[in-house]
C-alpha positions as CSV (number, residue, x, y, z in Angstrom):
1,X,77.0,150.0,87.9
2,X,80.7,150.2,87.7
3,X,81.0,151.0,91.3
4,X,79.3,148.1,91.9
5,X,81.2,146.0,89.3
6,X,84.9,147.1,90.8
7,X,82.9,146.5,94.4
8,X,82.3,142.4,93.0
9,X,86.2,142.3,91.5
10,X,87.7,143.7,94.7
11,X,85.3,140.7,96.8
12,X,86.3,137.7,94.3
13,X,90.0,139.1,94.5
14,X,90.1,138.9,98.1
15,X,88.8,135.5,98.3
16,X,91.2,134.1,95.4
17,X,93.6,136.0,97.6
18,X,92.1,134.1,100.5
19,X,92.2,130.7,99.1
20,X,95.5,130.7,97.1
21,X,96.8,132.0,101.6
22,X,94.9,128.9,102.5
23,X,96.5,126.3,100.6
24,X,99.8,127.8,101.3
25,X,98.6,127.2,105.1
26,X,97.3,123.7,104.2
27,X,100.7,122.6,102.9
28,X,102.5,121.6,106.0
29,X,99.7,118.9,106.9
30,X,100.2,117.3,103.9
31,X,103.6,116.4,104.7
32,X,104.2,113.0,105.8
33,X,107.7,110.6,106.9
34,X,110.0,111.1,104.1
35,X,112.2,108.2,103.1
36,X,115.0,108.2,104.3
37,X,118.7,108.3,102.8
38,X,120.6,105.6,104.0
39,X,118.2,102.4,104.4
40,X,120.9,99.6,104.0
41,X,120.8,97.4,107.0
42,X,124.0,98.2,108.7
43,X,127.1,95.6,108.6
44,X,125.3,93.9,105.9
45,X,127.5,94.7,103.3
46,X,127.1,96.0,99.7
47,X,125.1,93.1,98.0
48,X,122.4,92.7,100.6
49,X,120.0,95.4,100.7
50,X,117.5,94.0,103.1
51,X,117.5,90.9,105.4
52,X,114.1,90.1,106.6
53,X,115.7,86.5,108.2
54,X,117.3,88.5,110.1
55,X,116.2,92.0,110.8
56,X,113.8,92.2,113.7
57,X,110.0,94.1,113.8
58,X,110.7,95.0,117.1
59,X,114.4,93.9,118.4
60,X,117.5,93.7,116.9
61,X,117.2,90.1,115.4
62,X,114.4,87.7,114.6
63,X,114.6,84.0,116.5
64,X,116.0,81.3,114.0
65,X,113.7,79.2,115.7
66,X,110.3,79.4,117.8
67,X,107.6,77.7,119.6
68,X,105.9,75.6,117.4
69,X,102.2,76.7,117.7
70,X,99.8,73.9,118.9
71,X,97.1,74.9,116.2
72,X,99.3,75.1,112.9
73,X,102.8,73.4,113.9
74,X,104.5,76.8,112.5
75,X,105.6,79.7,114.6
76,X,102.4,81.6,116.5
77,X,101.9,84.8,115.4
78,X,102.8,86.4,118.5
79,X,106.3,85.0,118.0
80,X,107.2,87.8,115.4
81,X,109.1,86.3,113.2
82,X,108.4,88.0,110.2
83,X,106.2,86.0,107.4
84,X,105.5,86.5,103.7
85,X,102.3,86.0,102.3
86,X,99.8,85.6,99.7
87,X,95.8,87.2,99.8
88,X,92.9,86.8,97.6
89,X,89.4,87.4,98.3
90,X,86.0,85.4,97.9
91,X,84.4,87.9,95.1
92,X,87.4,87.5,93.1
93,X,88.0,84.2,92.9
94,X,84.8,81.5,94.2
95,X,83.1,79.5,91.5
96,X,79.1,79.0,92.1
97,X,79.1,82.2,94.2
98,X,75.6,84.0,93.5
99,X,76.9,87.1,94.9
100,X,75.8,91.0,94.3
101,X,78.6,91.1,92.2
102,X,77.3,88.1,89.7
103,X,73.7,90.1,89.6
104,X,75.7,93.3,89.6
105,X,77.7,92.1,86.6
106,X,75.0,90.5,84.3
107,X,73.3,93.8,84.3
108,X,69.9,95.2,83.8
109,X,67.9,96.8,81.0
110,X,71.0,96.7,78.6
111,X,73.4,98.4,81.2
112,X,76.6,96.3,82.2
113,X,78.4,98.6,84.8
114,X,81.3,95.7,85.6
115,X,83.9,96.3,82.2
116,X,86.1,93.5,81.0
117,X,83.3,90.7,81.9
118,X,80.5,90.4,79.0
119,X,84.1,89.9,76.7
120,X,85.4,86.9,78.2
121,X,84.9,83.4,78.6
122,X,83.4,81.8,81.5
123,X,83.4,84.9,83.8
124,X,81.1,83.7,86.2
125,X,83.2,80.9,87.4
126,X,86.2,83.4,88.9
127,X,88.8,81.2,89.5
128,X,87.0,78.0,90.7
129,X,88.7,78.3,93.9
130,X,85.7,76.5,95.6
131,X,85.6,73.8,93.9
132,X,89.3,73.6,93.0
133,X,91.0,75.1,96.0
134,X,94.0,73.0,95.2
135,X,95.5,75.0,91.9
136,X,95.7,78.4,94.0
137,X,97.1,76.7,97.3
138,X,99.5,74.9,95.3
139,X,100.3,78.0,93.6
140,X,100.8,79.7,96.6
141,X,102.7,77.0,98.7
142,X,105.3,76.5,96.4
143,X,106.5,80.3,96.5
144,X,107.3,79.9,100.1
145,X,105.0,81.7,102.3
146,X,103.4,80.7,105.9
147,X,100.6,82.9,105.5
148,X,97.5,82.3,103.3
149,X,94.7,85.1,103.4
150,X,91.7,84.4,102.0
151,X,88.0,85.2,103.2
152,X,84.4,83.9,103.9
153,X,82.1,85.1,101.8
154,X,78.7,86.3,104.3
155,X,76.6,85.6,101.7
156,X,77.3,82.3,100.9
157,X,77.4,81.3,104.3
158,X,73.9,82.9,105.8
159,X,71.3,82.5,102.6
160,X,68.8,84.7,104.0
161,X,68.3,87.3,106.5
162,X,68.7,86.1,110.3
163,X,65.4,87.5,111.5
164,X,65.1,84.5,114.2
165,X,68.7,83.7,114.8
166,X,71.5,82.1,112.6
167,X,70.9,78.7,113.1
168,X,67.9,78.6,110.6
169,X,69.6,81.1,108.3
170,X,72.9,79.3,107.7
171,X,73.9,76.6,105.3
172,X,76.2,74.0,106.8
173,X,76.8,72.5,103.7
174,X,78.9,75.7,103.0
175,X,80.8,75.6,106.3
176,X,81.4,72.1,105.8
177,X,83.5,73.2,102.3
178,X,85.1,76.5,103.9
179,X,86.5,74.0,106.5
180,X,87.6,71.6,103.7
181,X,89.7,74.8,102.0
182,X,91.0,75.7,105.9
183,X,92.1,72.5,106.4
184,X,93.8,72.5,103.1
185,X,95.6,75.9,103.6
186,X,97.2,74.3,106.9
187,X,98.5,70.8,105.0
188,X,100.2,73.1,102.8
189,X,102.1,73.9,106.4
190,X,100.4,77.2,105.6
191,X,99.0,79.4,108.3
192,X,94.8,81.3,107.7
193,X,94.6,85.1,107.8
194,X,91.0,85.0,107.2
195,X,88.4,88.1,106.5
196,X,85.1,88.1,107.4
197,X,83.9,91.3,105.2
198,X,85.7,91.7,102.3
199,X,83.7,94.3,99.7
200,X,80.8,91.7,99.4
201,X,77.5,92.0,101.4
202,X,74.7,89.8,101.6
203,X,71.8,90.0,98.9
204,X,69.0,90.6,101.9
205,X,71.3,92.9,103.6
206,X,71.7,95.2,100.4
207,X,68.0,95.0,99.7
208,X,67.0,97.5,103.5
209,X,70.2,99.3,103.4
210,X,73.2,98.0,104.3
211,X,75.4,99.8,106.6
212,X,73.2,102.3,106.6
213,X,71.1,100.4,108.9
214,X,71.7,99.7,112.5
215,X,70.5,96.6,112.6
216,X,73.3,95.2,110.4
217,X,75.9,95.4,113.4
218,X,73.6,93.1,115.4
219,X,73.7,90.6,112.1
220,X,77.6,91.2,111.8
221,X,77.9,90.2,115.1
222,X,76.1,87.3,115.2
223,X,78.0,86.3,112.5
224,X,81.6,86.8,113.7
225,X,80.4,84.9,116.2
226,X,79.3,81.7,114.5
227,X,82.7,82.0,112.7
228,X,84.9,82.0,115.2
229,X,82.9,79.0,116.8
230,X,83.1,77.4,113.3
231,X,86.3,77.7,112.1
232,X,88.4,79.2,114.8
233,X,90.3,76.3,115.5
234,X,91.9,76.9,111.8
235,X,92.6,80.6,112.0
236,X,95.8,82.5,112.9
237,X,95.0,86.1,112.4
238,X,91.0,87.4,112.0
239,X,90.7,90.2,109.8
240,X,87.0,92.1,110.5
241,X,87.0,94.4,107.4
242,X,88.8,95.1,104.4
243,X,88.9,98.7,103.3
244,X,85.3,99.7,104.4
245,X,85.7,103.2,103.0
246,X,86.3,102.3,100.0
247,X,83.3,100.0,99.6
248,X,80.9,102.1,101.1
249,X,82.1,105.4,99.3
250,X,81.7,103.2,95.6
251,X,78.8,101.8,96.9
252,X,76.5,104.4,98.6
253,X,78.1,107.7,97.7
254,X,79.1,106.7,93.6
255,X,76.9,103.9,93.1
256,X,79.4,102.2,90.4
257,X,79.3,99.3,93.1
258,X,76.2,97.2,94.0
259,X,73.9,97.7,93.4
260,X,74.5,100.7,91.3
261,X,72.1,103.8,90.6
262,X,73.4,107.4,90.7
263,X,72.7,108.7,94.3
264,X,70.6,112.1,94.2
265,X,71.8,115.5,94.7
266,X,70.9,115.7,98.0
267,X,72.7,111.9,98.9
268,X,75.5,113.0,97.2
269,X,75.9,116.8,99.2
270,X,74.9,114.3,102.5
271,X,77.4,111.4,101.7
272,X,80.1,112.0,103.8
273,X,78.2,114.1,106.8
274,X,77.0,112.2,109.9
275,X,73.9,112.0,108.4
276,X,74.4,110.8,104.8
277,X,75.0,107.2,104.0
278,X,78.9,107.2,104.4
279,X,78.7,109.1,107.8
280,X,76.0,106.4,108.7
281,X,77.8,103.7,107.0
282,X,81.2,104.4,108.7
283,X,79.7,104.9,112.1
284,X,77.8,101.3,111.7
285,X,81.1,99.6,110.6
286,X,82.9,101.2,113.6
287,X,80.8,99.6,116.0
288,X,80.5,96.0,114.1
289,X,84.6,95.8,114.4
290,X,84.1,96.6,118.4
291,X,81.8,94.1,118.5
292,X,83.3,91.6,116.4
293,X,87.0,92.3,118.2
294,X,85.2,91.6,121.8
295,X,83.3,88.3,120.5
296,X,86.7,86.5,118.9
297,X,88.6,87.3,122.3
298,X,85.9,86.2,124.3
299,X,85.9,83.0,122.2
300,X,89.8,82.9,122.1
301,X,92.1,85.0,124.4
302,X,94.9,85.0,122.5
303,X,93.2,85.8,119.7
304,X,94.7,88.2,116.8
305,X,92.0,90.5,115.5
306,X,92.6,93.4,113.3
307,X,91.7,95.1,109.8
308,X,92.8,95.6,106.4
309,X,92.8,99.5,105.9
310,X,93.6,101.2,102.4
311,X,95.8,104.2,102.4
312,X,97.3,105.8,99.5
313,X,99.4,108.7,99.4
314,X,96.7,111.3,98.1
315,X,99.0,114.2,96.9
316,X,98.0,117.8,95.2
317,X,98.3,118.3,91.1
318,X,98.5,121.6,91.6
319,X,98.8,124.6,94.4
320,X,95.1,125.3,94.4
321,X,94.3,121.9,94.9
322,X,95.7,121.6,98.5
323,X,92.5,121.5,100.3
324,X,90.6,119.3,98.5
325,X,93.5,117.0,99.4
326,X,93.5,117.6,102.6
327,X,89.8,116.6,103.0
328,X,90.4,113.5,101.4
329,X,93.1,112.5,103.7
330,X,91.4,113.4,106.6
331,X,88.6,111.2,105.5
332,X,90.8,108.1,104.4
333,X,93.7,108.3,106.1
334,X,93.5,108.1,110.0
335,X,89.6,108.7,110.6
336,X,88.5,105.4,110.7
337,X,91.3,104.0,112.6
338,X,90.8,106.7,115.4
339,X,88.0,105.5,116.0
340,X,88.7,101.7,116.3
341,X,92.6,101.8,117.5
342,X,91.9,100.4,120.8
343,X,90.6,97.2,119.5
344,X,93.2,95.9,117.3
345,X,96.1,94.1,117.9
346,X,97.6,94.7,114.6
347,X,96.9,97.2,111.8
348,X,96.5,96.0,108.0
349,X,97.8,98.2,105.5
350,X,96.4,98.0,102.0
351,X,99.3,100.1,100.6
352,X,99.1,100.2,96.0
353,X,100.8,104.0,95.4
354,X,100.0,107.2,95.2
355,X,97.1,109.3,93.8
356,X,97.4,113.1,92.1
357,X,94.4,114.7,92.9
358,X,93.1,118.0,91.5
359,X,89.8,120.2,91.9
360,X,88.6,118.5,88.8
361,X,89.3,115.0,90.1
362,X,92.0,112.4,89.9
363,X,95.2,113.1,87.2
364,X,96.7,110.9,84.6
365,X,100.2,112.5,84.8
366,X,102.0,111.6,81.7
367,X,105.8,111.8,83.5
368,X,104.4,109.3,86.1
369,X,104.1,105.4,86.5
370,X,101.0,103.9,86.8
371,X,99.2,100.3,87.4
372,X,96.9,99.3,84.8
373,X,94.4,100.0,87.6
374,X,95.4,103.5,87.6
375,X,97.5,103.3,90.9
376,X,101.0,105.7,90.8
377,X,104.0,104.0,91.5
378,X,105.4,105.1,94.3
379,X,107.4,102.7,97.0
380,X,108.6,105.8,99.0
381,X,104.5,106.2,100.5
382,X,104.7,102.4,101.9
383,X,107.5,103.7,104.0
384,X,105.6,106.9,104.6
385,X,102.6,105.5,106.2
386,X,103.9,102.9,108.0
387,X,106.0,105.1,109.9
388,X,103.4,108.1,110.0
389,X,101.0,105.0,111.3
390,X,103.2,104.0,114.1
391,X,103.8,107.4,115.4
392,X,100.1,108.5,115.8
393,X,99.5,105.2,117.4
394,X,102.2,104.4,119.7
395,X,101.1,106.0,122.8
396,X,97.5,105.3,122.9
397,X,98.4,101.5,121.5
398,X,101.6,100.6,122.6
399,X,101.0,97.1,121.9
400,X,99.5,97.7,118.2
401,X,102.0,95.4,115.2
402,X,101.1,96.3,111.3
403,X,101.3,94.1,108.8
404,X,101.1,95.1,104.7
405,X,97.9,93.1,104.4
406,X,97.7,93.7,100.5
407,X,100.2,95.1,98.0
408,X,100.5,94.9,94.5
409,X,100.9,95.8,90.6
410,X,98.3,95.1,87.9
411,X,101.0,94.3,84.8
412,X,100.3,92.3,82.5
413,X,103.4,92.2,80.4
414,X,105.1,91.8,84.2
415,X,107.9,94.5,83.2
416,X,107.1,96.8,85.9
417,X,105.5,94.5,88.5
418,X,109.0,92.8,89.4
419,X,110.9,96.3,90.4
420,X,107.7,97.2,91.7
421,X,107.8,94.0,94.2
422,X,111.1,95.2,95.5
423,X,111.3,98.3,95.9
424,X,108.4,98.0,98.3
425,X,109.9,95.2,100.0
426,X,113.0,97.9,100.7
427,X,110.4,100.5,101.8
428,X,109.3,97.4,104.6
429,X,112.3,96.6,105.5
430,X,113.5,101.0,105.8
431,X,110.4,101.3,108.1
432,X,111.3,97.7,110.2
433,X,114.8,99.5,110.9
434,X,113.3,102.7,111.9
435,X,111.3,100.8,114.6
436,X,108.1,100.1,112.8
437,X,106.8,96.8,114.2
438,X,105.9,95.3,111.0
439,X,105.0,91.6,111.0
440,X,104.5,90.6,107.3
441,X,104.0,91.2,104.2
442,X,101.4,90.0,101.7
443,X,101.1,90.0,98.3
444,X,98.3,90.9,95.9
445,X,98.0,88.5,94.5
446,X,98.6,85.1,93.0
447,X,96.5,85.0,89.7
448,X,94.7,87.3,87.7
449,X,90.9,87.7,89.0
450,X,87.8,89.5,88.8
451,X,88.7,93.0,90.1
452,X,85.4,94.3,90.5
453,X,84.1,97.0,88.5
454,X,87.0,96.9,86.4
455,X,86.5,93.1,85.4
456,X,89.1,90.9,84.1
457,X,90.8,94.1,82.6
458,X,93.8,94.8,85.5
459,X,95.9,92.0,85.8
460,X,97.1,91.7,89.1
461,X,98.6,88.6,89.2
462,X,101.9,86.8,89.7
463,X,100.4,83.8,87.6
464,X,98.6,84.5,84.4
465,X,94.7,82.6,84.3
466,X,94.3,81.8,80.4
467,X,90.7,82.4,80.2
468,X,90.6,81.0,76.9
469,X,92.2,78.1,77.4
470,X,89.8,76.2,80.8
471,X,91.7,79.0,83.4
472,X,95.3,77.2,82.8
473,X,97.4,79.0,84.8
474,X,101.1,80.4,83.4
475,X,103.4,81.9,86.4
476,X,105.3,85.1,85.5
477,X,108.9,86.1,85.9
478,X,107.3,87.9,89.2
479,X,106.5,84.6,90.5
480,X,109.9,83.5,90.5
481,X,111.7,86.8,91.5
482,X,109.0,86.5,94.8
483,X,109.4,82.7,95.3
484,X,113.4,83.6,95.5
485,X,112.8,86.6,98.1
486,X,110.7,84.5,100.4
487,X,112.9,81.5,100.8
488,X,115.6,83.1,100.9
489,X,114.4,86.2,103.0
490,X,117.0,88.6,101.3
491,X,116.7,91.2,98.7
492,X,120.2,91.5,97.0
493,X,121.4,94.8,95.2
494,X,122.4,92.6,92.1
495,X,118.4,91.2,91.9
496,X,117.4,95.1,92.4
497,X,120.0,96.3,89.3
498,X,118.7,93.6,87.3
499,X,115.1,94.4,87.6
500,X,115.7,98.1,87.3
501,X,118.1,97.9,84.3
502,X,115.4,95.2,82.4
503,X,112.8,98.0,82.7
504,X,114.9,100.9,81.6
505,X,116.2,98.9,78.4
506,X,112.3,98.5,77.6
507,X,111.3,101.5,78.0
508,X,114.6,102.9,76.0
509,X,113.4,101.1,73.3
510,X,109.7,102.9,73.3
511,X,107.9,100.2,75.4
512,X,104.2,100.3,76.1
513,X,101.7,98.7,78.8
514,X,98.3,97.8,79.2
515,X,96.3,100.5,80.8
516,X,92.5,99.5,82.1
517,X,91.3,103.3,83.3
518,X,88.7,105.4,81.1
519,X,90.6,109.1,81.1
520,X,89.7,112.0,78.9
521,X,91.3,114.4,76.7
522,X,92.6,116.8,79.6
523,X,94.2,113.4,81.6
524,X,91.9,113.2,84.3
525,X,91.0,109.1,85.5
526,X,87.2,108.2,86.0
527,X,85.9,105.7,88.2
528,X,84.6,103.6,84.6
529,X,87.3,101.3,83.6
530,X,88.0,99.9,80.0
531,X,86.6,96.3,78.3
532,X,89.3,96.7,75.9
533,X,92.9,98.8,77.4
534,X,94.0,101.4,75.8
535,X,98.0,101.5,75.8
536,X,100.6,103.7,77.5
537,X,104.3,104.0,77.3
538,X,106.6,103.0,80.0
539,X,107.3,106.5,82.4
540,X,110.9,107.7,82.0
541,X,110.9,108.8,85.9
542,X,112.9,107.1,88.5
543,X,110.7,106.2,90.8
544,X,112.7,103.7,93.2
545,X,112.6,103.6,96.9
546,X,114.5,106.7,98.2
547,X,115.1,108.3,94.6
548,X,111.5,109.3,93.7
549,X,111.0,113.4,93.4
550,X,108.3,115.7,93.4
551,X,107.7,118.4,91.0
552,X,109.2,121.7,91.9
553,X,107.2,124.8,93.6
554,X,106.3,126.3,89.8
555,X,105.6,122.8,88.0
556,X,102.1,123.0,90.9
557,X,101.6,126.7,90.0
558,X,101.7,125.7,86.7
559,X,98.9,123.2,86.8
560,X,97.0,125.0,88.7
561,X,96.2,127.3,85.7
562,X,95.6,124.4,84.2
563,X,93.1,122.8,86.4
564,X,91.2,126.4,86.5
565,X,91.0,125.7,82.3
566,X,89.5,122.4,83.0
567,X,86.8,123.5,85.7
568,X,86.0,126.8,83.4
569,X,85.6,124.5,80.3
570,X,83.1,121.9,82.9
571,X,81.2,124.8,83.4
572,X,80.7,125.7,80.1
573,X,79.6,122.5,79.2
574,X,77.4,121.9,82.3
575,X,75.6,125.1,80.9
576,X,75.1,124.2,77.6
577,X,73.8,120.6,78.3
578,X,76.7,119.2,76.2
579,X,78.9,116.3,78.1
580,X,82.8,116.7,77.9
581,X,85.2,115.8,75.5
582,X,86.0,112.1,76.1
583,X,88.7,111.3,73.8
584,X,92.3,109.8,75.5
585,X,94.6,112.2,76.2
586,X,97.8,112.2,74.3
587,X,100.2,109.5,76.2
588,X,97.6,106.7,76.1
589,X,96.4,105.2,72.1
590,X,94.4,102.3,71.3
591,X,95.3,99.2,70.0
592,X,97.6,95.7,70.2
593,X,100.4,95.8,71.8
């Protein structure tokens, strides 16, 4: 027995031995484009930090002036000069919308899985963007920008499934209003980045299968189709998907999306092979945006068709969680795009921050800055993956632009969100002079919406929606600040110190924030968010483009121990049948702020 005992000791210590060799291996791969030191546009002088009136995506210096382009009157989008914008997204905002999220929301048998909705008034109405288009346009047109996203909710548009065709499946007296709102973005001397999938599928698609099934590609098709034939005479840049990992990993590997249900054990070990629902899913997705990128050239040469694709910087907690973060990045970061590069002419980045990731699942760091949505802060990853991007790219798609198709900071005291703003901007503008052909930037986004699961909890706007008071709409500080940076296309070191200095005298004087994510007493983040936020102090970390450090080498050997306590402590409980401790960790309280 003891022979057999040291025999099983020597075995576990060689594959500890094994693993801990492993990550140390792994590391390297995690390494992306760091920031780099000197980012100041040259010549520009001390109080200008960046110049986007001036400093070229792809040449020394943008054109004061261009072609006019026959559509819109503005400059085409193959003119380059670089545009701000503003996004939002059907789901979030459309009044009389009887989406899967509206089912998914009202719940069944007692069970609300969307937080932050039963609480408040008149939920269902969004932000009455269909039936008031005018208040967000107005909104959004006054800040400056040339480019509107929005999208076109499938749904809405095709009421049943398309068994015989779309002709007897579609109702025109919803493509007569989507061309009202079109026609009102241009007016507003506005230019339409529209998406055609954007995290919302059809009730009769949902009900076989989704993505899962084949025969959706065929439907998506047909679809992308009709649209472009419908309303491609309004739209500057087509955007096929938004983030379709992340909306079929909630929805068919999680369930916490529609239409909810915990996947078995088996789905669950299958998800992400080629032949569970995300390795299905993916694949099927794929092929629609090949599809859908063939039909809108055919229809329109010059055409500009690409997607909106999330990336966050995924990094380790500890040592021993290297490879687990590794997998994740090879599944988010460049997989999907790999496969589709070839039929994009521009890359969407959905860039919010970073995410600490451990064997035991996502981390609530206390010495870090975080969203209310449980995003890091981190404006040093925007330049990271926009530069790591453009590298892996450039040979096989010379021709391929990016544009930052969605970034932004749930805040809703707004003390963080206006640093935030520009200290992304700077990471832009570091990655423009480093060659990056980066067209735009758009903001998430203009007022505070239904974010999905986590309800009307995050506050991602630049104008607050007083639900309370018939959705009368309050624009914040970070309204201003971005209204400022867009007509004038500069970001001055004096606006930079202000911002920075307004947050450090807050946080000096023990300021605390909102914060919408359910976490436990060990500080790991679950995918549940909160109806009510708990509150968390403002970080004392200087996380500003180009200052932002890691931990040190014994800070992740250090938490690695720790993690091991956490997983030893699961396993415990998993054994005894009882669920883990679910209080909030020590940095976050309840109550008023």
């Amino acid at each position: 027995m003891a022979i057999s005992l040291r025999k099983i000791c020597a075995a576990w210590g060689v594959l500890l031995v094994s693993y801990v060799g492993l990550c140390f291996v792994l590391w390297p791969f995690l390494k992306l484009e760091t920031a780099p030191g000197d980012w100041k546009v040259a010549g520009a002088g001390d109080e200008v930090l960046a110049d986007f009136s001036a400093s070229a995506s792809s040449s020394s210096s943008f054109p004061q002036t261009c072609p006019a382009d026959s559509k819109s009157g503005l400059c085409s989008p193959t003119e380059r000069r670089f545009f701000f914008g503003l996004a939002t997204a059907p789901a979030h905002v459309e009044d009389n919308l009887n989406d899967t999220w509206l089912e998914f929301a009202r719940g069944h048998n007692g069970i609300f899985p969307v937080r932050a909705w039963q609480n408040v008034p008149i939920p269902e109405e969004r932000l009455r963007f269909w039936t008031q288009p005018e208040i967000e346009l107005d909104l959004a047109k006054e800040t400056g920008i040339t480019v509107f996203r929005l999208g076109i909710d499938w749904g809405r548009l095709v009421t049943e499934e398309p068994y015989n065709g779309m002709d007897q499946a579609v109702d025109m007296e919803a493509v007569e209003r989507y061309k009202v709102i079109l026609q009102a973005i241009r007016s507003r001397g506005m230019r339409v980045m529209l998406t055609l999938f954007h995290h919302s599928i059809p009730k009769w698609a949902l009900i076989y299968g989704g993505w899962t099934q084949e025969k959706t590609v065929g439907y998506f098709t047909e679809f992308t189709r009709f649209a472009q034939k419908h309303f491609g005479e309004y739209v500057d840049y087509w955007i096929t998907f938004n983030e379709p990992h992340i909306f079929v990993l909630l929805t068919h590997c999680s369930g916490t999306w529609p239409p909810g249900g915990q996947p078995s054990w088996k789905e669950s070990l299958l998800c992400f092979t080629p032949y569970g629902h995300y390795g299905k899913a993916m694949a099927a997705i794929s092929e629609a945006h090949k599809a859908a990128y063939n039909v809108l050239h055919e229809g329109d040469p010059k055409a500009v068709v690409g997607v909106a694709h999330h990336v966050g910087v995924i990094k380790p907690y500890g040592i021993l969680d290297i490879p687990v973060v590794v997998f994740s990045r090879w599944l988010t970061e460049f997989k999907w795009i790999d496969d589709i590069h070839k039929h994009l002419d521009f890359c969407g980045i959905n860039y919010y921050g970073q995410e600490i990731l451990s064997s035991a699942g996502l981390m609530l760091v206390p010495e870090e800055e975080y969203s209310e949505a449980g995003r890091g802060v981190y404006p040093d990853g925007l330049y990271e993956v926009l530069v790591t991007f453009h590298k892996r790219y450039r040979r096989a798609r010379p021709s391929l632009r990016y544009i930052v198709t969605e970034n932004g900071f749930a805040d809703a005291r707004d003390i963080v969100r206006r640093p935030y703003l520009l200290e992304h901007l700077l990471a832009v503008n570091a990655a423009i002079q480093k060659g990056v052909p980066v067209d735009g930037y758009v903001q998430w986004t203009i007022t505070d919406n239904w974010e999905w699961a986590d309800g009307y909890c995050p506050k991602f706007g630049l104008v607050d929606s007083d639900r309370w008071d018939n959705l009368s709409r309050h624009p914040r500080p970070s309204y201003y600040l971005y209204q400022k940076v867009v007509r004038s296309g500069l970001i001055l070191d004096q606006q930079r110190k202000e911002e920075w200095n307004t947050l450090q005298s807050d946080m000096r004087q023990g300021g605390i924030r909102p914060f919408c994510r359910v976490s436990d007493s060990h500080g790991r983040m679950w995918a549940e968010s909160l109806d009510v936020p708990a509150t968390r102090k403002i970080a004392d970390k200087d996380w500003r483009f180009g200052k932002y450090k890691n931990p040190g080498v014994l800070e992740y050997v250090l938490r690695s121990f720790k993690v091991i306590g956490i997983l030893l402590e699961d396993l415990g409980n998993w054994c005894m049948g009882s669920n883990p401790h679910m209080s909030l960790p020590p940095e976050l309280r309840t109550g008023e702020l």
